[in-house]
Each structure stands twice: as C-alpha cells, then as structure tokens.
CHARMM internal coordinates of N, CA and C (Angstrom, degrees):
IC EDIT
DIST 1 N 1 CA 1.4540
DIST 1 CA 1 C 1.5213
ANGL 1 N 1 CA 1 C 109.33
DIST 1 C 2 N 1.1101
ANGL 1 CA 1 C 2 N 106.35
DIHE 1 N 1 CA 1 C 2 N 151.54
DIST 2 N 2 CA 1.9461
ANGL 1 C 2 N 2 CA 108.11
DIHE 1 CA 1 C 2 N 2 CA -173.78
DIST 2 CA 2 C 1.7504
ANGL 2 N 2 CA 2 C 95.45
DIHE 1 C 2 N 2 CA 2 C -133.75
DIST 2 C 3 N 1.0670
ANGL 2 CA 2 C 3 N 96.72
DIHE 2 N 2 CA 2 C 3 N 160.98
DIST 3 N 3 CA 2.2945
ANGL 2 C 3 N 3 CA 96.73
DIHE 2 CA 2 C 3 N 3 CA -169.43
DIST 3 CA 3 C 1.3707
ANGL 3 N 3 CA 3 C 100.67
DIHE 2 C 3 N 3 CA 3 C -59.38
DIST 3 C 4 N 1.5968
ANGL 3 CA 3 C 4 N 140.16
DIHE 3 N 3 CA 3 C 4 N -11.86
DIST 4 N 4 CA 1.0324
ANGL 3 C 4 N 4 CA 124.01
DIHE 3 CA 3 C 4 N 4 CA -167.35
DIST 4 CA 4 C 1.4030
ANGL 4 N 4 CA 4 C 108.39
DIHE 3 C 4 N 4 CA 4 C -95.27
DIST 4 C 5 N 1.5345
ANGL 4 CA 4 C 5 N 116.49
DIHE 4 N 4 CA 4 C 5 N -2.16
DIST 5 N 5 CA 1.8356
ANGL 4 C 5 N 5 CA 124.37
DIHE 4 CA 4 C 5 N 5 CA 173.51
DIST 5 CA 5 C 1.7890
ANGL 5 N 5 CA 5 C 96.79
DIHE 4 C 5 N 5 CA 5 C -84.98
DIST 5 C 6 N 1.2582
ANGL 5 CA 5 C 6 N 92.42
DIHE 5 N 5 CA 5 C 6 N 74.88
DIST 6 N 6 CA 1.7893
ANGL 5 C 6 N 6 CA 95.23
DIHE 5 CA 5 C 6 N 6 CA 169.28
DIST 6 CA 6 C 1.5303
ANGL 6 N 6 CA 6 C 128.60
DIHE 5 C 6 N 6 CA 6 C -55.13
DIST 6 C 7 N 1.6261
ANGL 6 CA 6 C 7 N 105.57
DIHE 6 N 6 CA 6 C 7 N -45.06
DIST 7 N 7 CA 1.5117
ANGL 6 C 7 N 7 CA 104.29
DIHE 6 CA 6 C 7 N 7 CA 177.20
DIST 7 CA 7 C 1.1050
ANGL 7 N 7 CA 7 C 120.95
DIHE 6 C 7 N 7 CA 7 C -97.43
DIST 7 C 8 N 1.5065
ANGL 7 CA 7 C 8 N 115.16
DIHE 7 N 7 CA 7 C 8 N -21.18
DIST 8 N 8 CA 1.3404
ANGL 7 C 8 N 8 CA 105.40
DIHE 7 CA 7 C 8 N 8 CA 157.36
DIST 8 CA 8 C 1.9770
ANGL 8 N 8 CA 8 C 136.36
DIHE 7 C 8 N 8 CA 8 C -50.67
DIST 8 C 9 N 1.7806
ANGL 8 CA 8 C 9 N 95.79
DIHE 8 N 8 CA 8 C 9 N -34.48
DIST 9 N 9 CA 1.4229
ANGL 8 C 9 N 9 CA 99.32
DIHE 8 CA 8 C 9 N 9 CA -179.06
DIST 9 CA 9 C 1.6105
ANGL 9 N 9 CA 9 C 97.27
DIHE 8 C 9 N 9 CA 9 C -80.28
DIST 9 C 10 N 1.4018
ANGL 9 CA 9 C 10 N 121.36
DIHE 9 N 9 CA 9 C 10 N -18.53
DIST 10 N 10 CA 1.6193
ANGL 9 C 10 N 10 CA 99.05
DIHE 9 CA 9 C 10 N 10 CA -173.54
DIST 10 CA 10 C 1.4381
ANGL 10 N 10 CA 10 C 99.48
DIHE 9 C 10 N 10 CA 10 C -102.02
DIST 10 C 11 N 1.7437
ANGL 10 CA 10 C 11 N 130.36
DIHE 10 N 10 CA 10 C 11 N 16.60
DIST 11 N 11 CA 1.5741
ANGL 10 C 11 N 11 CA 113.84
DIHE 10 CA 10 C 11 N 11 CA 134.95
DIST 11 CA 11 C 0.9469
ANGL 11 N 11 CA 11 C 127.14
DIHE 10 C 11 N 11 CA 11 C -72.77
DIST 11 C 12 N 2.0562
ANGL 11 CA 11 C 12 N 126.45
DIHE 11 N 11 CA 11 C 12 N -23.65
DIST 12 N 12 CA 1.1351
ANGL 11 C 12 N 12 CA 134.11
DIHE 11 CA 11 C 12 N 12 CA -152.93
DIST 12 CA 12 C 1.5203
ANGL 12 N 12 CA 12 C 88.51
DIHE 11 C 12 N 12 CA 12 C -81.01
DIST 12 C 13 N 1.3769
ANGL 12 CA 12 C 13 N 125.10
DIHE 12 N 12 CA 12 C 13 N -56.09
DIST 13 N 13 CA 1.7905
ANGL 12 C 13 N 13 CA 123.48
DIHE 12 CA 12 C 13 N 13 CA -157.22
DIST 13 CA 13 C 1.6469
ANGL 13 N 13 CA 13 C 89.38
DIHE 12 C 13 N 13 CA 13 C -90.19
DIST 13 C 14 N 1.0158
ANGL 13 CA 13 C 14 N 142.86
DIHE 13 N 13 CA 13 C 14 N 16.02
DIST 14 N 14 CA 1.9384
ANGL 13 C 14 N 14 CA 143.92
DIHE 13 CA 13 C 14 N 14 CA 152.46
DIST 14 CA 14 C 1.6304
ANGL 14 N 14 CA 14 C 86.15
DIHE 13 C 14 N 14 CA 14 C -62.92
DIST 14 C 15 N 1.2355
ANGL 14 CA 14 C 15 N 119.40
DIHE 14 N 14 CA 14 C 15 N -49.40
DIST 15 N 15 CA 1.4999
ANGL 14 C 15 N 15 CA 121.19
DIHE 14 CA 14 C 15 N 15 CA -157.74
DIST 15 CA 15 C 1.3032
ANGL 15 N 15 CA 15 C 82.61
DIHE 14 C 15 N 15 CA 15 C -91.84
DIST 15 C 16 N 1.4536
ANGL 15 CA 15 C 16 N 126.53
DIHE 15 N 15 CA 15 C 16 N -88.96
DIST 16 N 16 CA 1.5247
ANGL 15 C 16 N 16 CA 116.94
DIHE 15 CA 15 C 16 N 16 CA -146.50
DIST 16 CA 16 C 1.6382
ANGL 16 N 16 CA 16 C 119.48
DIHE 15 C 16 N 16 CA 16 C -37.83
DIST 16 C 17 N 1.2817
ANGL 16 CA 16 C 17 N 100.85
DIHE 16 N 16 CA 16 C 17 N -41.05
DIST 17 N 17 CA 1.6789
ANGL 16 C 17 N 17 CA 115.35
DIHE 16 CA 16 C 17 N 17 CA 177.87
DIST 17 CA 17 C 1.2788
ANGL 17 N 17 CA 17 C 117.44
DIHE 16 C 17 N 17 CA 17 C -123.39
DIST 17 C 18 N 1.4291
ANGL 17 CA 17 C 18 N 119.19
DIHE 17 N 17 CA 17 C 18 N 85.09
DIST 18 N 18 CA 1.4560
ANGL 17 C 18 N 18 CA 128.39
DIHE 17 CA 17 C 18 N 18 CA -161.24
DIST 18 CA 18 C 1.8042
ANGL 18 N 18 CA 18 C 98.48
DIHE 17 C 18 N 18 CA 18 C -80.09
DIST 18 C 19 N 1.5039
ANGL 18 CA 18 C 19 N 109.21
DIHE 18 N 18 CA 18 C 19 N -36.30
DIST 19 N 19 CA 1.4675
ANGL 18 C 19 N 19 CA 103.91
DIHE 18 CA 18 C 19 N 19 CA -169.35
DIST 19 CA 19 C 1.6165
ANGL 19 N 19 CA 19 C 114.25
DIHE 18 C 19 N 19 CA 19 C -100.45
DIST 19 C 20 N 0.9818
ANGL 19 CA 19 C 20 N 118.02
DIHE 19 N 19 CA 19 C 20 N 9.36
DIST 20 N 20 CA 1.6276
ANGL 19 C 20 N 20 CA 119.31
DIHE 19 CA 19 C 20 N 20 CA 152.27
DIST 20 CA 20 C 0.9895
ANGL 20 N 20 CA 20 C 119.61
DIHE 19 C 20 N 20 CA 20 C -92.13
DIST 20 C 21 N 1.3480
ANGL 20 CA 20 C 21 N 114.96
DIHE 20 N 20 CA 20 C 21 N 137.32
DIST 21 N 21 CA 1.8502
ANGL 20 C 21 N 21 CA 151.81
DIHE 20 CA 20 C 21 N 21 CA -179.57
DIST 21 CA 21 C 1.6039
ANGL 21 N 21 CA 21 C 104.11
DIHE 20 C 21 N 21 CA 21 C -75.64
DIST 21 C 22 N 1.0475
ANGL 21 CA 21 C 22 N 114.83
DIHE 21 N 21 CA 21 C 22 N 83.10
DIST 22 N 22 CA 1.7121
ANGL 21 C 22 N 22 CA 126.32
DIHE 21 CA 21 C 22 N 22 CA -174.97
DIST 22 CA 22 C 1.8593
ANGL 22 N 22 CA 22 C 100.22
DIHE 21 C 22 N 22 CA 22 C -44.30
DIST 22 C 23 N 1.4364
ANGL 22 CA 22 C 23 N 96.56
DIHE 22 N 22 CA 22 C 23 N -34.12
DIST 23 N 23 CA 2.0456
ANGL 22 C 23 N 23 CA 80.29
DIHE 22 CA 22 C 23 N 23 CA 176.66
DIST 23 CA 23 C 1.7539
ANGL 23 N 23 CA 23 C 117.51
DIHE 22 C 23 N 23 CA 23 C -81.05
DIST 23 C 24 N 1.2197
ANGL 23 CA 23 C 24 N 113.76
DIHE 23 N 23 CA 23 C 24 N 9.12
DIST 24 N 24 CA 1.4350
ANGL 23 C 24 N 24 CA 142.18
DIHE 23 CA 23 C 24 N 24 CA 150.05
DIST 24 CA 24 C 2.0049
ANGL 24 N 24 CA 24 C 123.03
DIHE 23 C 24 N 24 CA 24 C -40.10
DIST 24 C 25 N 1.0722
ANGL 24 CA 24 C 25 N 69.94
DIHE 24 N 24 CA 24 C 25 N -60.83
DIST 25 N 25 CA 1.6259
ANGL 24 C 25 N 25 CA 104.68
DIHE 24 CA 24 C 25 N 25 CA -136.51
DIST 25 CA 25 C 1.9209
ANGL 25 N 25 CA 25 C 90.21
DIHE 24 C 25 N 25 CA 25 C -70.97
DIST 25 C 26 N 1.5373
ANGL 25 CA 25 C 26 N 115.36
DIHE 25 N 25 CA 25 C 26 N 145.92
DIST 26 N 26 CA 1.4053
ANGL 25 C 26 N 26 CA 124.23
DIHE 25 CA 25 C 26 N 26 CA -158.23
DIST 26 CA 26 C 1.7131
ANGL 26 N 26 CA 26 C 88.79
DIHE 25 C 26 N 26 CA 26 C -102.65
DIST 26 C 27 N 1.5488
ANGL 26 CA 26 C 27 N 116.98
DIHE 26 N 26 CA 26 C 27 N 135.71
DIST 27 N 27 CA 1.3268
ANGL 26 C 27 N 27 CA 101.91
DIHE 26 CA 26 C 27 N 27 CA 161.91
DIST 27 CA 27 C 1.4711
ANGL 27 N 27 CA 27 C 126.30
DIHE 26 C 27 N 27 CA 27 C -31.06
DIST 27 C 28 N 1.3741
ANGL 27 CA 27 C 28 N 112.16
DIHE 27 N 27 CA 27 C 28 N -50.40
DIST 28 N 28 CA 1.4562
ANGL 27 C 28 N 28 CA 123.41
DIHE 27 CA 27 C 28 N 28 CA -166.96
DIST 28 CA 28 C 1.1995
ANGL 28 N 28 CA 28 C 88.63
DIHE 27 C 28 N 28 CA 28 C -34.57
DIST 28 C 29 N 1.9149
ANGL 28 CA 28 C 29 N 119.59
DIHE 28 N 28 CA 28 C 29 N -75.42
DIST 29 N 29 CA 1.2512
ANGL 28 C 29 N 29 CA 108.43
DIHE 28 CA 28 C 29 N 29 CA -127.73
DIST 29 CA 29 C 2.0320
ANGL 29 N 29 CA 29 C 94.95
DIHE 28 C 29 N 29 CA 29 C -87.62
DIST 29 C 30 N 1.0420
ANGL 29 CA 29 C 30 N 100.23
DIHE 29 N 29 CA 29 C 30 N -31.35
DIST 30 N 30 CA 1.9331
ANGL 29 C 30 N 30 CA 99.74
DIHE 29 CA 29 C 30 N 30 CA 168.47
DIST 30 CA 30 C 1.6652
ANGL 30 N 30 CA 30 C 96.36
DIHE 29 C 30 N 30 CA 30 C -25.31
DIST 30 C 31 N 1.7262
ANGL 30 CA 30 C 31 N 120.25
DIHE 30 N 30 CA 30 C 31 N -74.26
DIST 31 N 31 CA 0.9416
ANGL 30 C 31 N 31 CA 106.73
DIHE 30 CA 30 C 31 N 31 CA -155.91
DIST 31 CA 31 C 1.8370
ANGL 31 N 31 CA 31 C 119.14
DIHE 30 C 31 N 31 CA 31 C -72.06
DIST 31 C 32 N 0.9971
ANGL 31 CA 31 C 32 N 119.96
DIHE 31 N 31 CA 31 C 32 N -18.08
DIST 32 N 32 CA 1.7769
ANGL 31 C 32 N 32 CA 130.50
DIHE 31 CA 31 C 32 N 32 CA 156.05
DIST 32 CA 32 C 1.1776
ANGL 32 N 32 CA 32 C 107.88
DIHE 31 C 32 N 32 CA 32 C -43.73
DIST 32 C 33 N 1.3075
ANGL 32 CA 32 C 33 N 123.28
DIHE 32 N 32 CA 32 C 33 N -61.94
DIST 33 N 33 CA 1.3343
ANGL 32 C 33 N 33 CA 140.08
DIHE 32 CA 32 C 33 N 33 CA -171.45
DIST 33 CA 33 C 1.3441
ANGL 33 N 33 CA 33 C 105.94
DIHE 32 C 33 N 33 CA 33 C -51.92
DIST 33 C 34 N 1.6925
ANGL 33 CA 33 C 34 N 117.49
DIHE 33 N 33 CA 33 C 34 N -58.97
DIST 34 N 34 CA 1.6540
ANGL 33 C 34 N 34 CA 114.92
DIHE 33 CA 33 C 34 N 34 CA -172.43
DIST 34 CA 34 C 1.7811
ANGL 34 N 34 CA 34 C 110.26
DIHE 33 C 34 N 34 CA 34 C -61.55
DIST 34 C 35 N 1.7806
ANGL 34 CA 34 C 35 N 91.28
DIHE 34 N 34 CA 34 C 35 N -35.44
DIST 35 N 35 CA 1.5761
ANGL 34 C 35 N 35 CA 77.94
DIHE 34 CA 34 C 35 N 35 CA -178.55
DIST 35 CA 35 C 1.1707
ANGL 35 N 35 CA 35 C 133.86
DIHE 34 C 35 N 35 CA 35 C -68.72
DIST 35 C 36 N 1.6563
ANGL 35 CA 35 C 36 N 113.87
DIHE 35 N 35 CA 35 C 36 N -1.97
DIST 36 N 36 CA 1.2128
ANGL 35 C 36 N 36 CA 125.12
DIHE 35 CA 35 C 36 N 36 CA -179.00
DIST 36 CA 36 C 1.0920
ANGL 36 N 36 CA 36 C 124.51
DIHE 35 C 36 N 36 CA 36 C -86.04
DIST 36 C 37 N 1.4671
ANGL 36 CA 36 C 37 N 111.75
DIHE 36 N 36 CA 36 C 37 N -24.15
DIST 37 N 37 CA 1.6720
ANGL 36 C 37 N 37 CA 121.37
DIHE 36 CA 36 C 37 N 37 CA 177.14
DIST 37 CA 37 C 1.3509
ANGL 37 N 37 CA 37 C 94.08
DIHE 36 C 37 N 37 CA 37 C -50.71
DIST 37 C 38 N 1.7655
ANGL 37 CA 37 C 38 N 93.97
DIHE 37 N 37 CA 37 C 38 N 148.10
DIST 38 N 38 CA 1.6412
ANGL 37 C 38 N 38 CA 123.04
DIHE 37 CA 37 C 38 N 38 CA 164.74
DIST 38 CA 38 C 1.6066
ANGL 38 N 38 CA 38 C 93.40
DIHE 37 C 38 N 38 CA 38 C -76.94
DIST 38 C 39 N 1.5613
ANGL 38 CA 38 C 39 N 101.05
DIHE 38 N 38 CA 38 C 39 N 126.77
DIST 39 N 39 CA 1.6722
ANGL 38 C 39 N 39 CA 115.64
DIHE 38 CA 38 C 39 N 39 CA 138.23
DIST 39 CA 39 C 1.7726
ANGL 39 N 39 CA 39 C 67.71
DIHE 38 C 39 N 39 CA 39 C 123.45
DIST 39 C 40 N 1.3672
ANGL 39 CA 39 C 40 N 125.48
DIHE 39 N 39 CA 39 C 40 N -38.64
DIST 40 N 40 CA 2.0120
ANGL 39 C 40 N 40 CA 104.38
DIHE 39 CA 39 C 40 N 40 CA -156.43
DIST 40 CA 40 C 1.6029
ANGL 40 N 40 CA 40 C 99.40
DIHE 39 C 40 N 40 CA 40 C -68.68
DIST 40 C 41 N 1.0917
ANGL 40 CA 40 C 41 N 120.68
DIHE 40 N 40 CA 40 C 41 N 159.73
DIST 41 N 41 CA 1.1743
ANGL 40 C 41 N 41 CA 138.58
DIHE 40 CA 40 C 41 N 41 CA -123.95
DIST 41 CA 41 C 2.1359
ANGL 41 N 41 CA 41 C 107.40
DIHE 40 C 41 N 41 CA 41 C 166.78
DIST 41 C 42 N 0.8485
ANGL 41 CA 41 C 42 N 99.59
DIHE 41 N 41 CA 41 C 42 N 71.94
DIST 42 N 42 CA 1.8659
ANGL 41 C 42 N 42 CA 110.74
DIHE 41 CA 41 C 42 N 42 CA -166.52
DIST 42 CA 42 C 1.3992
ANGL 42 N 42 CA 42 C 109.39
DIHE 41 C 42 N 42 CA 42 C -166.10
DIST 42 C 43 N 1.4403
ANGL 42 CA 42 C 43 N 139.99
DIHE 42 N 42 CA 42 C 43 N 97.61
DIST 43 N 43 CA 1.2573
ANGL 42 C 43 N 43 CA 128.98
DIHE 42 CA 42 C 43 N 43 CA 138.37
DIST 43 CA 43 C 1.5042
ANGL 43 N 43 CA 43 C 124.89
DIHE 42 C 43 N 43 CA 43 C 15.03
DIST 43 C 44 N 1.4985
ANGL 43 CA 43 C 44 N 115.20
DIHE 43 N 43 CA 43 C 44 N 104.14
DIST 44 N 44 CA 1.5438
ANGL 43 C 44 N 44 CA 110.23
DIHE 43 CA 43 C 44 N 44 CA 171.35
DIST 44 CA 44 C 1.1462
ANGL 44 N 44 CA 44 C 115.08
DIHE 43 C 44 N 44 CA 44 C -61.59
DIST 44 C 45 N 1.1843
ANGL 44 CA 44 C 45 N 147.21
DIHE 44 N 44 CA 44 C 45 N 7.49
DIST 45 N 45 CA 1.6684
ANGL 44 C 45 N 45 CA 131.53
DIHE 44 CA 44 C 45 N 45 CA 179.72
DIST 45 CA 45 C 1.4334
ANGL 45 N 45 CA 45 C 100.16
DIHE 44 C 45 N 45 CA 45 C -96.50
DIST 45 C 46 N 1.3390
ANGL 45 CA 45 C 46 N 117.51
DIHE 45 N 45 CA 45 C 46 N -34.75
DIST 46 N 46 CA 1.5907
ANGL 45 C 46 N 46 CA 112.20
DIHE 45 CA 45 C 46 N 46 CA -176.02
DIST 46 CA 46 C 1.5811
ANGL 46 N 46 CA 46 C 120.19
DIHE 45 C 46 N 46 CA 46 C -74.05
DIST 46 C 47 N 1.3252
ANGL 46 CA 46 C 47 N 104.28
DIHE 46 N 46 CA 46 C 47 N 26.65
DIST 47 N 47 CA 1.5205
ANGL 46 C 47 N 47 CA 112.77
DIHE 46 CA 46 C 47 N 47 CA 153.05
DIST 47 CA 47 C 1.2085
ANGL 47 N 47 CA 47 C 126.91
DIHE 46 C 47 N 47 CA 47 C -91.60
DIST 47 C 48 N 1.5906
ANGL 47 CA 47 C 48 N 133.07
DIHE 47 N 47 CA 47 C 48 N 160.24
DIST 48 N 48 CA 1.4252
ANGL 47 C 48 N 48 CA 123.40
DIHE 47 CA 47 C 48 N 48 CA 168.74
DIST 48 CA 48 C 1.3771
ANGL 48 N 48 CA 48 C 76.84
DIHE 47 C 48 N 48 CA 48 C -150.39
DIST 48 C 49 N 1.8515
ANGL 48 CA 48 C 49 N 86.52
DIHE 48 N 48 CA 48 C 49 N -175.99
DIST 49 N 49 CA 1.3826
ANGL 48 C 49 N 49 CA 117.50
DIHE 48 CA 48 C 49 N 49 CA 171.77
DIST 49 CA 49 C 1.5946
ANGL 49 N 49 CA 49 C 121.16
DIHE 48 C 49 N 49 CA 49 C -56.32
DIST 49 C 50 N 1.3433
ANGL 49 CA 49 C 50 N 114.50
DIHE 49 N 49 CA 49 C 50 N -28.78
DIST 50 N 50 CA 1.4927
ANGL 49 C 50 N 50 CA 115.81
DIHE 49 CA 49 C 50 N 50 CA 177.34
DIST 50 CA 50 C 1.2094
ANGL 50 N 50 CA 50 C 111.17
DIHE 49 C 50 N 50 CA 50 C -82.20
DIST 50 C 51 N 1.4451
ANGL 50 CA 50 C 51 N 139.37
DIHE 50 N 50 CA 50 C 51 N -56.02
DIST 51 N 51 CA 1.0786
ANGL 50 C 51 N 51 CA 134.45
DIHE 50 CA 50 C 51 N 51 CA 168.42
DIST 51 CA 51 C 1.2260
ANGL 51 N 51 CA 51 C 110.62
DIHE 50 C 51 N 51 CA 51 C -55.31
DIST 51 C 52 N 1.8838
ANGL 51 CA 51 C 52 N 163.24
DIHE 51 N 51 CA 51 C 52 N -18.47
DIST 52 N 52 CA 0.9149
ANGL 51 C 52 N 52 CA 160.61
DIHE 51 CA 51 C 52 N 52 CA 173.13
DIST 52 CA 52 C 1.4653
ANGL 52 N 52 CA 52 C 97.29
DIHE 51 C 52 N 52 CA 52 C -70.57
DIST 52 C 53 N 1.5920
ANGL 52 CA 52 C 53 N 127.39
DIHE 52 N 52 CA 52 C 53 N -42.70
DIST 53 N 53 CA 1.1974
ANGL 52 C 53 N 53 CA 126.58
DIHE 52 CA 52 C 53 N 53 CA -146.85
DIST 53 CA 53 C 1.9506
ANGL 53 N 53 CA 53 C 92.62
DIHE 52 C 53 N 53 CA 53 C -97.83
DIST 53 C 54 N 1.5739
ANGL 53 CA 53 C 54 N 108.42
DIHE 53 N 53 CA 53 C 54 N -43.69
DIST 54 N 54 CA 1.5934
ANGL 53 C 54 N 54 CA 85.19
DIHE 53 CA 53 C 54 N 54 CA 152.75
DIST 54 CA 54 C 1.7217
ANGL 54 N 54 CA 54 C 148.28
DIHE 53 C 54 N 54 CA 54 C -57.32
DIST 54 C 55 N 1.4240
ANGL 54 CA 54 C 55 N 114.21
DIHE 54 N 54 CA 54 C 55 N -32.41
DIST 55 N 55 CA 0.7526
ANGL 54 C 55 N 55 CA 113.82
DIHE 54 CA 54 C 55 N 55 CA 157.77
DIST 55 CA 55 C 1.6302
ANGL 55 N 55 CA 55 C 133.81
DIHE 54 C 55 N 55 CA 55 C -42.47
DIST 55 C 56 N 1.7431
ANGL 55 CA 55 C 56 N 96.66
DIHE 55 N 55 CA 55 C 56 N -69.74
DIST 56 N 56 CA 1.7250
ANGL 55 C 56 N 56 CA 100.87
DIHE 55 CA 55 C 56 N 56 CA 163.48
DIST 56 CA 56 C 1.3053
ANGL 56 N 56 CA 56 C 116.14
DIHE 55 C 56 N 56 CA 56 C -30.67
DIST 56 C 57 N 1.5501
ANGL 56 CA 56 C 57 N 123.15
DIHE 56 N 56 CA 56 C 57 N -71.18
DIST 57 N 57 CA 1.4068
ANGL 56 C 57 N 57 CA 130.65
DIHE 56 CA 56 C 57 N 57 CA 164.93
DIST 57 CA 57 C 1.5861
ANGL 57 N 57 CA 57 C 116.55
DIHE 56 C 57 N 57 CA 57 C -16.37
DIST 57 C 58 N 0.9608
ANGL 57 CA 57 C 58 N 129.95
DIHE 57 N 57 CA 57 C 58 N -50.98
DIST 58 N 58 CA 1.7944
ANGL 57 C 58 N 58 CA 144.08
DIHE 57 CA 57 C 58 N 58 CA -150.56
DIST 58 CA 58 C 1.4732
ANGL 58 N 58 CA 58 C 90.08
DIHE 57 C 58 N 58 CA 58 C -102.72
DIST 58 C 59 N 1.3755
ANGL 58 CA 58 C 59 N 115.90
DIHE 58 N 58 CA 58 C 59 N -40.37
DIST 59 N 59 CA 1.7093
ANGL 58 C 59 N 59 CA 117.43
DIHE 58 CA 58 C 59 N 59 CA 176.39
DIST 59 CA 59 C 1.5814
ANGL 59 N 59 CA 59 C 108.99
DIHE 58 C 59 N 59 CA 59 C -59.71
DIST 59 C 60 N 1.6313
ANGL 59 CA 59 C 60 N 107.70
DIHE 59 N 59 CA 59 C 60 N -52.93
DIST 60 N 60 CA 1.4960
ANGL 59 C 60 N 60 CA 114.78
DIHE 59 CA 59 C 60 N 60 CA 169.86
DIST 60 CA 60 C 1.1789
ANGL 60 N 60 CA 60 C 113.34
DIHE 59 C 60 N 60 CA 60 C -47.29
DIST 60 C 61 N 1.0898
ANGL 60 CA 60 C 61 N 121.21
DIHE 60 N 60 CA 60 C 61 N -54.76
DIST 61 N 61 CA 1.9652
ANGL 60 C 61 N 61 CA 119.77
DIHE 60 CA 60 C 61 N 61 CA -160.81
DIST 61 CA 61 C 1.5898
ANGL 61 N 61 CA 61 C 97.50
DIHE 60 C 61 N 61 CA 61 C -69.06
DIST 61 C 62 N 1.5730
ANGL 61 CA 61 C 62 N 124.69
DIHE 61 N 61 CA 61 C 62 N -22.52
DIST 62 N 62 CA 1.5665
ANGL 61 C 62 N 62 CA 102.24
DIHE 61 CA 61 C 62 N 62 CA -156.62
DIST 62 CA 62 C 1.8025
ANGL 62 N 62 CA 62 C 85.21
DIHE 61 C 62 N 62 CA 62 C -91.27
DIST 62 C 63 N 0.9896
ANGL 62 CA 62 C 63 N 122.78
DIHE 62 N 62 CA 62 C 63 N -34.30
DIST 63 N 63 CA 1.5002
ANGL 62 C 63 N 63 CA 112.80
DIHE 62 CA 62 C 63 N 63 CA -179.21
DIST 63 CA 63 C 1.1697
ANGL 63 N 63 CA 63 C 116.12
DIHE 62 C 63 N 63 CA 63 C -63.98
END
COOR INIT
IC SEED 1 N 1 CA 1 C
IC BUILD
C-alpha cells in the first residue's frame, strides 16, 4: 500500500484497531499506525495533513 490507497489503509486499521473512534485519533499517531500496517510500503515524508485527514475520513465512513 502507498498513502495514496486511502480506503484500503482505512480497511487495514478497521481491523488493526477495531476499538478506536477514528474522530479520536491524533495525526501523530494515524500516521505511526499506517506505517505499521503489514503490506504499506511508502516513504514517511510523503504524508501530509490532507492525506492524513483523508484517510481518517475513509476510516469514518467504513465504521
């Protein structure tokens, strides 16, 4: 996965972190979190605030 697979990473942490409330959750640790998923595979700098904030978003809708 690379930061631009948005819904895929917010199925991956649906699973990894079933009991956190994604409108919770601090960029910081969102972005720890993605890098931790099995299979992602993307340079940490090529994150920002928009792509963090889509993600969350895509995390929201699947719950």
């Amino acid at each position: 996965m690379k930061w631009i697979d948005v819904t895929d990473i917010a199925l991956a942490l649906v699973d990894a972190h079933p009991d956190v409330d994604p409108r919770t959750i601090r960029f910081t640790d969102l972005h720890r979190w993605v890098m931790a998923l099995p299979g992602f595979d993307d340079d940490p700098g090529h994150s920002g605030e928009k792509i963090l904030e889509a993600i969350q978003a895509a995390w929201i809708d699947e719950i």
